[in-house]
C-alpha positions in Angstrom: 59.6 -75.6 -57.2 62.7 -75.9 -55.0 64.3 -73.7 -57.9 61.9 -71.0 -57.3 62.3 -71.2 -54.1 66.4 -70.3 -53.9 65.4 -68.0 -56.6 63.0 -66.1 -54.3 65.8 -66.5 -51.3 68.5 -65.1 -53.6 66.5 -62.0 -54.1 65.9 -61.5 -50.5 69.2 -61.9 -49.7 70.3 -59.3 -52.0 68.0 -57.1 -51.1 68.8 -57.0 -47.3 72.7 -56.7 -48.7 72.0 -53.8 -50.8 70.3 -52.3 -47.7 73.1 -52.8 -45.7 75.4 -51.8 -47.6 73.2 -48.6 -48.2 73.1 -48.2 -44.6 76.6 -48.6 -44.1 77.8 -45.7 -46.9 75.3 -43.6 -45.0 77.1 -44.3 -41.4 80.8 -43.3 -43.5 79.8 -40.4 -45.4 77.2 -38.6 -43.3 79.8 -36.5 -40.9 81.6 -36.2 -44.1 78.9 -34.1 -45.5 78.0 -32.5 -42.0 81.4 -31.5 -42.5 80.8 -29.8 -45.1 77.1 -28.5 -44.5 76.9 -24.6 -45.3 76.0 -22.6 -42.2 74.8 -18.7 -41.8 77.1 -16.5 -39.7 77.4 -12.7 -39.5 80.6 -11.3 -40.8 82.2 -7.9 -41.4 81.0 -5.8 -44.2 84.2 -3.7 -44.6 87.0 -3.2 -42.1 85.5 -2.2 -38.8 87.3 -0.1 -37.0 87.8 -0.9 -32.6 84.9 1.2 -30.7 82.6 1.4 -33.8 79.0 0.8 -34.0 77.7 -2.2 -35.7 75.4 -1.2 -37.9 73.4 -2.9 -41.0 75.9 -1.6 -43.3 78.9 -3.0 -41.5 77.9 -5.9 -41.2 76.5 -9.3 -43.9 74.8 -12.5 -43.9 77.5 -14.8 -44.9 77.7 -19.2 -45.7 80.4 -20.8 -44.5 81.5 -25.0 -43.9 80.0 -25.8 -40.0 83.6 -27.0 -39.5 85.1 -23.5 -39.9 82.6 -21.8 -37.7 83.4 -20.5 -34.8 82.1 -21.4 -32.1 81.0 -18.3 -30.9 79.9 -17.0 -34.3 77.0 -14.5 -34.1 74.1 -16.0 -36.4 71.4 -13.6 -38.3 69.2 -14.4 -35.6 71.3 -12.3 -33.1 71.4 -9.2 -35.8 68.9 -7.0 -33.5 70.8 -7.6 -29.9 73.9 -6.6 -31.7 72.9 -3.2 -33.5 73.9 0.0 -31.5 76.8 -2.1 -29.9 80.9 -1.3 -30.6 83.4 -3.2 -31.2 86.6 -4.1 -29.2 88.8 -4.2 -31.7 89.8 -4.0 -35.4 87.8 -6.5 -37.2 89.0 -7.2 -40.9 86.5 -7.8 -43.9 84.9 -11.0 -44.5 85.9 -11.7 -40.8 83.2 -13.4 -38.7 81.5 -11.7 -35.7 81.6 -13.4 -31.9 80.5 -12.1 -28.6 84.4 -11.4 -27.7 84.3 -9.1 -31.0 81.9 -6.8 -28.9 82.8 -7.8 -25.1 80.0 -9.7 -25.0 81.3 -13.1 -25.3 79.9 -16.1 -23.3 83.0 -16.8 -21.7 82.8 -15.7 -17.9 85.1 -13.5 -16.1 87.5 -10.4 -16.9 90.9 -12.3 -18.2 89.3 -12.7 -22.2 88.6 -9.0 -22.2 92.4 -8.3 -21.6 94.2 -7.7 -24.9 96.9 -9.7 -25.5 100.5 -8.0 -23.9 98.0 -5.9 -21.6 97.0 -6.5 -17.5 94.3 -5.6 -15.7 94.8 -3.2 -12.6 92.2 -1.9 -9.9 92.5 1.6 -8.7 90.6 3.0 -5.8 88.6 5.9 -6.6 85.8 8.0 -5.1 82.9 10.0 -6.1 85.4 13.1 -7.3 88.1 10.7 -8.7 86.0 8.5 -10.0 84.4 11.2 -11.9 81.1 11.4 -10.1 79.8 7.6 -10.9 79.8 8.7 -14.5 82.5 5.8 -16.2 81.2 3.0 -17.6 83.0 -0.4 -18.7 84.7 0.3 -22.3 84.8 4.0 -21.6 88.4 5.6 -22.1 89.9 8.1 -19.8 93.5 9.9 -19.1 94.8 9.0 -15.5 96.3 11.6 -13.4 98.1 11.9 -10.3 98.5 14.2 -7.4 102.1 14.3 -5.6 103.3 16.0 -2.6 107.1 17.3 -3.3 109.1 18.4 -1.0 112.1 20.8 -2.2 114.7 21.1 0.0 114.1 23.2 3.0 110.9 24.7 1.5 107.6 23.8 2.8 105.9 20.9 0.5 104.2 21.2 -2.6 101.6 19.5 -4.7 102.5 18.5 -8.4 99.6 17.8 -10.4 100.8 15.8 -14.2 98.9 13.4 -16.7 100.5 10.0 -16.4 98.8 8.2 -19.0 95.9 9.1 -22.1 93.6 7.2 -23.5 93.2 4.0 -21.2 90.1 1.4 -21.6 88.2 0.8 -18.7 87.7 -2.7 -18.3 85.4 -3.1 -15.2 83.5 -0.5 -12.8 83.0 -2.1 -9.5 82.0 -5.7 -10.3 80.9 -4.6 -13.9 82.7 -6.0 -16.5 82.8 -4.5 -20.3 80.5 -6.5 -21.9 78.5 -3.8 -23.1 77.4 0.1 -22.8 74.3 0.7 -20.3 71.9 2.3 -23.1 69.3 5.1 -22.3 66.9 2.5 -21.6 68.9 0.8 -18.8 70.0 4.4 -17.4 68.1 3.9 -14.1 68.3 0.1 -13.8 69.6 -1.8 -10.4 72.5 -2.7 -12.3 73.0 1.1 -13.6 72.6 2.4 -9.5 74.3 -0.2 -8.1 77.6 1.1 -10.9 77.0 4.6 -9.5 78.3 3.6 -6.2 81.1 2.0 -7.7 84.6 2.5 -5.8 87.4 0.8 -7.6 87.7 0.9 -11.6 89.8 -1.9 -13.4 92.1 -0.4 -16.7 93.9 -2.3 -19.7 97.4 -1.3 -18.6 101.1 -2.7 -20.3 102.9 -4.4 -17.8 105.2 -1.3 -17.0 101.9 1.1 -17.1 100.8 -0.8 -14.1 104.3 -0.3 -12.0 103.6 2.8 -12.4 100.0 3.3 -11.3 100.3 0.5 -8.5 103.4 3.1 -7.0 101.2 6.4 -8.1 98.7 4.8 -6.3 100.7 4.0 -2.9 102.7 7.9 -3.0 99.4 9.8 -4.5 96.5 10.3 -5.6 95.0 9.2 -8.6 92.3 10.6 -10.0 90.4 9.9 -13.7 89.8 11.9 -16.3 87.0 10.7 -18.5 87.1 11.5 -22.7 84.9 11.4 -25.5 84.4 8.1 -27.0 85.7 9.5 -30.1 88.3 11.8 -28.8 91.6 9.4 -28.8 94.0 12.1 -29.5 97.1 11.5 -27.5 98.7 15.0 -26.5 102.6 15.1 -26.2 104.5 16.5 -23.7 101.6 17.4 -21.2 103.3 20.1 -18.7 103.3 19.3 -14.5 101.4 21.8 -13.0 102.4 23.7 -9.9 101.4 26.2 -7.8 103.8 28.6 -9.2 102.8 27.5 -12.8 99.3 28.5 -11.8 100.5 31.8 -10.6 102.2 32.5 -13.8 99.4 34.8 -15.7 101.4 33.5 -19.2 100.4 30.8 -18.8 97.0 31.6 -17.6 96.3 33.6 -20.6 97.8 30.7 -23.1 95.4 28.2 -21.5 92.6 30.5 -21.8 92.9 31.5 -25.9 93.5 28.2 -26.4 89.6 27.0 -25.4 88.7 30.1 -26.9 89.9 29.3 -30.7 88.1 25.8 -29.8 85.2 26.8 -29.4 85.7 29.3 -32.6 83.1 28.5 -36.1 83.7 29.8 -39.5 79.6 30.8 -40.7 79.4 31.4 -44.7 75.8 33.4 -45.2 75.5 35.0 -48.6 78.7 34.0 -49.4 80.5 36.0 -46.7 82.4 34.4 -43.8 82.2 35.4 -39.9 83.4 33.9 -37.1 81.2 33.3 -34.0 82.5 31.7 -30.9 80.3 29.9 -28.6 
């Protein structure tokens, strides 16, 4: 009987050990496995280039280790806020998608929106420099710059000359780039309150912004807002004067030039016009 007994005890006693030792393999491995656990995060498609739209095409369903996630990885689950929406930059193939990708990270504040090597510098503006309340965060304009010039013993002048193309806007008013205002939001608070806007903040190299912080205390600055997929640099953009003006050469030049841009080769029954429009 007492044999039974210890029998009975030795089973119970390895029972509770293989249990705790179950138990305690569980407790070692399990983050090991978390680890390891395969998570769903968006990714680029192809190589997307900076200001295009995410579409379905550009963009995958992709598995991935939870340790190499980032932490602001956008899941399938955000696929429909994200559609319509541009990016900031390059992003390379296979790379994942965060809200910094598209300025619309969760990260407060302007300084992550600053590319690296780049500042951020506020310029006054009104409702003609500012280009009627028409920029919006991300949009891309040419700044230029009013002087007055005095030449010797002649009376003043005013010199008129492009100092910079193709500059991101970073902020209107208090506005920061996360994203475009769509159609839908065109006549939300936040849409008229950006109307009234008076200073816009640019993505400037440091020696960009001496240059715009001096423009800005000798002249007048006002914007020049582009296409979003117009970011054709011109080269030597000419000062204009009055006399420059007055010259009718270059009156005329300037005036075929719009004229062959506006110019259309039309093929009907296999012969070719041109219209102009």
């Amino acid at each position: 009987m007492q044999n039974k007994a210890s029998l009975i005890m030795g089973v119970v006693l390895g029972i509770l050990a293989i249990i705790m030792v179950h138990f305690y393999i569980q407790g070692v491995t399990r983050p090991i496995f978390k680890e390891k656990e395969m998570v769903s995060v968006l990714v680029a498609a192809k190589n997307i280039n900076a200001r295009e739209r995410i579409s379905g095409s550009t963009i995958k369903e992709s598995r991935v280790p939870r340790k190499f996630k980032d932490p602001n990885a956008l899941t399938p689950d955000d696929i429909e806020i994200i559609q319509g929406q541009k990016t900031l930059f390059l992003l390379k193939k296979g790379q994942q998608l965060t809200w910094l990708c598209l300025g619309m990270d969760k990260m407060e504040g302007l300084s992550p929106l600053i590319k690296q090597k780049e500042r951020a510098v506020t310029i006054s503006v009104d409702e003609v420099t500012g280009v009627g309340g028409h920029i919006q965060p991300n949009d891309h304009v040419d700044i230029a710059a009013n002087f007055t010039v005095e030449s010797g013993k002649s009376r003043a002048g005013i010199t008129t000359l492009t100092l910079l193309q193709n500059v991101t806007v970073l902020a209107v008013g208090r506005e920061v780039g996360r994203r475009r205002v769509d159609a839908e939001e065109a006549h939300s608070t936040s849409a008229m309150l950006r109307r009234g806007y008076n200073t816009v903040t640019l993505s400037l190299t440091p020696q960009e912004a001496e240059m715009i912080i001096f423009t800005q205390a000798r002249g007048k600055i006002i914007l020049v807002l582009r296409n979003p997929e117009d970011l054709e640099v011109i080269a030597d953009m000419p000062k204009i004067t009055m006399s420059s003006i007055l010259q009718l050469e270059q009156v005329k030049k300037l005036t075929i030039q719009r004229q062959d841009r506006i110019k259309i080769e039309v093929i009907k029954g296999g012969v070719k016009t041109i219209e102009r429009f």
